[in-house]
C-alpha positions as CSV (number, residue, x, y, z in Angstrom):
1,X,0.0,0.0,0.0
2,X,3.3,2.2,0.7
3,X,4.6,1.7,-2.2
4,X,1.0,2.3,-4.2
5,X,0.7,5.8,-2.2
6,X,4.4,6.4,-3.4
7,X,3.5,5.7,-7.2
8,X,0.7,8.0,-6.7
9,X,2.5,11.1,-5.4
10,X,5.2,10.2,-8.8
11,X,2.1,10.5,-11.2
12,X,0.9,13.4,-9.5
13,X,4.1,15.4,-8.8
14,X,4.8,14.2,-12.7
15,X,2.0,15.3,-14.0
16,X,2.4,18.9,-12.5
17,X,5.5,18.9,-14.3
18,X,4.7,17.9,-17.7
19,X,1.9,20.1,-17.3
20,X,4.2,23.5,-16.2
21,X,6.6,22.3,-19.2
22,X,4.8,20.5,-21.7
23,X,7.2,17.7,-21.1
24,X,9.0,15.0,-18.4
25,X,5.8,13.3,-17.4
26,X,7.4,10.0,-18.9
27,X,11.3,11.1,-18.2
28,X,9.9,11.7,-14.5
29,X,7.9,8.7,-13.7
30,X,10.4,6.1,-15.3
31,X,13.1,7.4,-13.7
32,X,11.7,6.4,-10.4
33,X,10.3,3.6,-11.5
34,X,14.0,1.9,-12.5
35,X,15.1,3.7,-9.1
36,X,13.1,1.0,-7.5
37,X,14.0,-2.3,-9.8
38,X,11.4,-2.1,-11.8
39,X,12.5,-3.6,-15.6
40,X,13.0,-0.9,-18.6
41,X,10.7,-2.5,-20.6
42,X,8.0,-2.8,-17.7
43,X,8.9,0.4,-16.2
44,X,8.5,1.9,-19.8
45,X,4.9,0.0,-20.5
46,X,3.6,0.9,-16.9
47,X,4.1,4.9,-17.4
48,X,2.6,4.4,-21.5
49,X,-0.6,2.6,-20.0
50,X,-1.0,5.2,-17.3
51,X,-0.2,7.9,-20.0
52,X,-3.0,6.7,-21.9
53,X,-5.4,8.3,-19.1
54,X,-3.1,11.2,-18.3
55,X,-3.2,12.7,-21.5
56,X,-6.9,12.2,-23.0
57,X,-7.7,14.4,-19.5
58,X,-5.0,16.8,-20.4
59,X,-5.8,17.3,-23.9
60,X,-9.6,17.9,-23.1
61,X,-8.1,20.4,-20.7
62,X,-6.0,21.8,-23.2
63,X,-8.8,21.7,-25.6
64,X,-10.9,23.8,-22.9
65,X,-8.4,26.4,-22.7
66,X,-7.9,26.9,-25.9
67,X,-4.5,25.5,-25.9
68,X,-4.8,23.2,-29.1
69,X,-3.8,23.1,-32.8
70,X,-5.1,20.4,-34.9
71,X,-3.5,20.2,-37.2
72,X,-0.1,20.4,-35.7
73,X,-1.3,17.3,-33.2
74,X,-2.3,15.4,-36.5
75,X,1.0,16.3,-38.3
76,X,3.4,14.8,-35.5
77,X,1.1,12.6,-34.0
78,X,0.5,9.8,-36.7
79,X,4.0,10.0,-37.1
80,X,4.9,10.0,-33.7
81,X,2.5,7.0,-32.9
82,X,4.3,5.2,-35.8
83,X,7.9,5.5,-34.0
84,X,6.7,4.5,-30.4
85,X,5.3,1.3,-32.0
86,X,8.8,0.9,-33.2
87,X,10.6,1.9,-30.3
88,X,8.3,-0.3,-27.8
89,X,9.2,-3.7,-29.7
90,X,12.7,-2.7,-30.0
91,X,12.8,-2.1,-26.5
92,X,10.9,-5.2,-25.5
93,X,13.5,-7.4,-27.4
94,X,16.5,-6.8,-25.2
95,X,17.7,-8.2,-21.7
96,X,17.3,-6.0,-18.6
97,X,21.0,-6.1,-17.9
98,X,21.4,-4.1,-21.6
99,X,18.2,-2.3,-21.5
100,X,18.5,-0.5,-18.3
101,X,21.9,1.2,-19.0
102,X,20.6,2.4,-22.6
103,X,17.4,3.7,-20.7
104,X,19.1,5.2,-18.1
105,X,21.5,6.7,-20.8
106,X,18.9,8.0,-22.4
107,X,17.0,9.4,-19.8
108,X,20.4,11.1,-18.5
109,X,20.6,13.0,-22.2
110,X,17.3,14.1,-21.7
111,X,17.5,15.3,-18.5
112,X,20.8,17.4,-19.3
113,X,18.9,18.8,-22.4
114,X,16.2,19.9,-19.8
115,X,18.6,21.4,-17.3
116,X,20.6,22.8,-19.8
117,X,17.9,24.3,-21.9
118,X,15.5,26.1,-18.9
119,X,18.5,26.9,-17.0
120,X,20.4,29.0,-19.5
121,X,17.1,29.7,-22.1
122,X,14.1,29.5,-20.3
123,X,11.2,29.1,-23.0
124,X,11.5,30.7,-26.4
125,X,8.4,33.1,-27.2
126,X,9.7,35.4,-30.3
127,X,9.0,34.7,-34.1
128,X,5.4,33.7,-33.7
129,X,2.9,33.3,-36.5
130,X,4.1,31.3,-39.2
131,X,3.0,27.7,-40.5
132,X,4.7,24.3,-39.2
133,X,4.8,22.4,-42.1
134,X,4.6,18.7,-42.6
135,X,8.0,17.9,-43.7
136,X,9.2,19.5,-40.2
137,X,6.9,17.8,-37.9
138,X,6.6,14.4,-40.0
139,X,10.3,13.1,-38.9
140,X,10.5,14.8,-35.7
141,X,7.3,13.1,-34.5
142,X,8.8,9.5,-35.7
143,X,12.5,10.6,-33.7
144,X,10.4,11.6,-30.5
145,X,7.9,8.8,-30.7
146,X,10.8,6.5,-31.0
147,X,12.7,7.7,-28.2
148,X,9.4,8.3,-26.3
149,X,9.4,4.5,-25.9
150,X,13.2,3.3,-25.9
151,X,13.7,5.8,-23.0
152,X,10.1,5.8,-21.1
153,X,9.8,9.1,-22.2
154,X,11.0,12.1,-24.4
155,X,7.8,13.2,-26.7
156,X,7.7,16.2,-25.0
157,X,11.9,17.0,-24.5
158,X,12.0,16.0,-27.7
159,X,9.3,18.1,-29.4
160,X,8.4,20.7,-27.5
161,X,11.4,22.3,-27.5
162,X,11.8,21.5,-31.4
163,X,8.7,23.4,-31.8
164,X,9.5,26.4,-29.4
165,X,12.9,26.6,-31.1
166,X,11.1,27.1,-34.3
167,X,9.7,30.0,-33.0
168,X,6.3,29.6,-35.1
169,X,3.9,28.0,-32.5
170,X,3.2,30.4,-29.4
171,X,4.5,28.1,-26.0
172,X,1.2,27.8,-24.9
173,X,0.0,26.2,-28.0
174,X,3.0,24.0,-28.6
175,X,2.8,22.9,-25.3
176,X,-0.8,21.8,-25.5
177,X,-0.7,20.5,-28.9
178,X,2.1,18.3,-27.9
179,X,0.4,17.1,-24.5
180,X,-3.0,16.3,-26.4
181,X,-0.9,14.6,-29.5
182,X,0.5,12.6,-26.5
183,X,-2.4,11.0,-26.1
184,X,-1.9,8.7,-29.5
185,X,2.1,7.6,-28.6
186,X,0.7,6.5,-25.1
187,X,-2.3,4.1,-27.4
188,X,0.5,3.1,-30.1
189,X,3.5,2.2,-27.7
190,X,1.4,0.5,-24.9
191,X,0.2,-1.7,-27.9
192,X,4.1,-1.9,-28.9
193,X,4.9,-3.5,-25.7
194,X,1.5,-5.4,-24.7
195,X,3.0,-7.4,-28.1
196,X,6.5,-7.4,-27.1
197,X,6.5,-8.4,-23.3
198,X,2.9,-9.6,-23.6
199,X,1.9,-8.0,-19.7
200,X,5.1,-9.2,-18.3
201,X,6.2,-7.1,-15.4
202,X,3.4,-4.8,-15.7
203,X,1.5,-4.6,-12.8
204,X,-2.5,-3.1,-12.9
205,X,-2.7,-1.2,-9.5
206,X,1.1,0.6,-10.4
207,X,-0.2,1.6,-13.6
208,X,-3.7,2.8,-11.7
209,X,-2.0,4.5,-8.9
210,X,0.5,6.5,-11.6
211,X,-3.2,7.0,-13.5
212,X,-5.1,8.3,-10.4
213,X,-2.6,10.9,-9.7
214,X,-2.0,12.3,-12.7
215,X,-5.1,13.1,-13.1
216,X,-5.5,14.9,-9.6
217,X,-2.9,16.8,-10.9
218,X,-4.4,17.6,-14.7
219,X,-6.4,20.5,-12.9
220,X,-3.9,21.9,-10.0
221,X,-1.5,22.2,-12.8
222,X,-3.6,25.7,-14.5
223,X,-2.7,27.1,-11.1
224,X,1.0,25.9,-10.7
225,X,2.1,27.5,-13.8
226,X,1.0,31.1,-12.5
227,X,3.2,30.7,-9.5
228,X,6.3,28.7,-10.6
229,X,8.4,29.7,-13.1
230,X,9.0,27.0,-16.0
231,X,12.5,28.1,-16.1
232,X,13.3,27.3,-12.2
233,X,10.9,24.6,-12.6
234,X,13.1,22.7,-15.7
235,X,16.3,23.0,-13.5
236,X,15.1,21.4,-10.7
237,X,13.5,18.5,-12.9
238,X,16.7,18.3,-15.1
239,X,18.9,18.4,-12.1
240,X,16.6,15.3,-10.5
241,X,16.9,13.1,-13.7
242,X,20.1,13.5,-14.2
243,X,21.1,12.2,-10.6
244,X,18.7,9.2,-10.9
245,X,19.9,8.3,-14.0
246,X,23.7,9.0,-13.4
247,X,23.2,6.5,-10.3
248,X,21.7,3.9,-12.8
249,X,24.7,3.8,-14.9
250,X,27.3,3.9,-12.8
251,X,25.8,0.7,-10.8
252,X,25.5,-1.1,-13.9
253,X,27.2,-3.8,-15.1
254,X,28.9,-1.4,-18.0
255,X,30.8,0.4,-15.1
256,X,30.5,-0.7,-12.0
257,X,32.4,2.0,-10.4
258,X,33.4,2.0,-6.8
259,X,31.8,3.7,-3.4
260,X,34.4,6.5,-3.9
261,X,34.1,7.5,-7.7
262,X,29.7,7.1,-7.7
263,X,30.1,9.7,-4.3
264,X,32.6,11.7,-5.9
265,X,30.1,12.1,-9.5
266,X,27.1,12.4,-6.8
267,X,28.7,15.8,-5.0
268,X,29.6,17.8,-8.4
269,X,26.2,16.6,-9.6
270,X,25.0,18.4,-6.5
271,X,26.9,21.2,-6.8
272,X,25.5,21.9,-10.5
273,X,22.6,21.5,-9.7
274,X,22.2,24.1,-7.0
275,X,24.6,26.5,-9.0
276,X,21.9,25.6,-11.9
277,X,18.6,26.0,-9.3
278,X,20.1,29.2,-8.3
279,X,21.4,30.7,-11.4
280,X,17.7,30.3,-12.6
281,X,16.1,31.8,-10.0
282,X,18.0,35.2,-10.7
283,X,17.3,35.4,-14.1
284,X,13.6,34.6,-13.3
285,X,14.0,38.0,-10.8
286,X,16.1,39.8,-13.1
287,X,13.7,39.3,-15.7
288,X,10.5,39.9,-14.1
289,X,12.0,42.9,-12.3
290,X,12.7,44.6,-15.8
291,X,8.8,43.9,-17.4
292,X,6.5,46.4,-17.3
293,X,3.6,47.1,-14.8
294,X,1.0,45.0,-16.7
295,X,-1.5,47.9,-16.2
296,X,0.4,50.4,-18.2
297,X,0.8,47.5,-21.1
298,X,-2.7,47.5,-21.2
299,X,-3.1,51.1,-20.8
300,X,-1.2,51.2,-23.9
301,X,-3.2,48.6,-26.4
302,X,-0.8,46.2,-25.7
303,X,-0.3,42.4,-24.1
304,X,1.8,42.0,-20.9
305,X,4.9,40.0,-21.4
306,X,4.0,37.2,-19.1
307,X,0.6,36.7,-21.0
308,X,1.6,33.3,-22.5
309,X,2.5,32.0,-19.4
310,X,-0.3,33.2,-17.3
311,X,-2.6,31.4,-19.8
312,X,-0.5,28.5,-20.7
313,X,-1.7,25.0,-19.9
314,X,-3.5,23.7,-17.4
315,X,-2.8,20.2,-18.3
């Protein structure tokens, strides 16, 4: 019952996550999932069922708000569903001792990516307005869907910033038109892997428990991204995967390394990632102390900086 309380709170705390940055729902809840010895595959499997769930409530939510284009969720989703497919078999043919150092190598990359990219960039909102085109979302839904599966998450490190980078989609609409296109890699990779591992290691009340707090948190999460920053929010995320992960690989049979070295990675991982938690929290000030009163924006016909993120999603 603990440990079914414990899975809760993961889907839950996840889900706030994603739903702040349009990504790490997956990256979050897999993580702790191989922390406690649960198989890649499994693990992976387990988060996609409950993802299934999690994301027809946040794209309704999205949908509510406002927060959706259609034709950008068709565009990468089809082809996104097609490369979870693909990445859930491939994943479901390998051993645990070589599938949980690629996962957790994986997940380390992604979790870099996401400390790396809020900590220095925060979210992207210039050069708004023009089309996303086919050719552009096509391929990367197939890379993201792929490694959406292989690593137990990545759709949205993967694509939403791919999106926000290409500065045509404002972040509130990238980031709900990813979460709701989520909803058809959860269907095609939990399929992948049903096939694969046929149920093995997959256990109903984990996946329920993920499930049941996610969607408590589908809701909150409209008032969590008024009060934390996505920026300080991606470093502290980042700065968790990373450390989970980095723990994964250097227990593995591909290192092994000793007490000494794994404490030694553990302390400058530590020290990054409060130098990383801070740094973001004084741009966030910086920033915010050099906006203008949104009154006299509005006096003046025009929308206050922080509009997008005031009415971004409430996943």
């Amino acid at each position: 019952m603990r440990k079914l309380v414990l899975l809760a709170l993961v889907g839950l705390g996840a889900q706030l996550v994603d739903g702040s940055l349009g990504m790490a729902y997956g990256v979050t809840s897999t993580t702790l999932l191989l922390a406690i010895n649960t198989s890649p595959a499994a693990a992976s499997a387990t988060v996609h069922l409950a993802e299934i769930g999690t994301t027809l409530v946040s794209g309704a939510s999205h949908w509510r708000f406002g927060n959706v284009d259609w034709p950008v969720v068709l565009k990468i989703g089809v082809p996104g569903a097609v490369g979870a497919f693909a990445g859930a078999t491939f994943l479901s043919g390998l051993s645990t001792e070589t599938a949980e150092p690629v996962m957790a190598s994986i997940l380390l990359a992604l979790g870099l990516y996401i400390l790396i990219r809020f900590t220095l960039r925060g979210l992207r909102r210039d050069q708004l307005g023009k089309p996303l085109r086919k050719r552009f979302l096509g391929p990367l839904g197939v890379v993201a869907g792929f490694v959406d599966a292989t690593g137990g998450g990545g759709w949205g490190p993967v694509g939403t910033p791919a999106i926000l980078a290409s500065g045509r989609l404002e972040p509130r609409k990238t980031i709900g038109s990813i979460d709701t296109s989520e909803f058809l890699i959860a269907v095609a990779a939990s399929i992948g892997f049903l096939v694969g591992i046929e149920g093995e290691g997959v256990k109903a009340d984990w996946v329920a428990a993920l499930l049941i707090g996610g969607i408590i948190a589908a809701p909150i999460a409209a008032w969590l991204v008024r009060h934390i920053p996505p920026r300080v929010l991606g470093s502290a995320v980042g700065g968790l995967i990373v450390l989970t992960n980095t723990r994964t690989i250097l227990r593995s049979d591909w290192i092994d390394a000793a007490d000494g070295v794994r404490y030694a990675f553990y302390a400058v991982i530590y020290v990054v990632w409060a130098a990383a938690l801070t740094y973001s929290i004084r741009r966030h000030l910086a920033e915010r102390d050099l906006e203008p009163p949104a009154e006299a924006v509005a006096a003046a016909g025009g929308t206050p900086p922080d509009s997008d993120k005031a009415a971004a999603p409430s996943t």
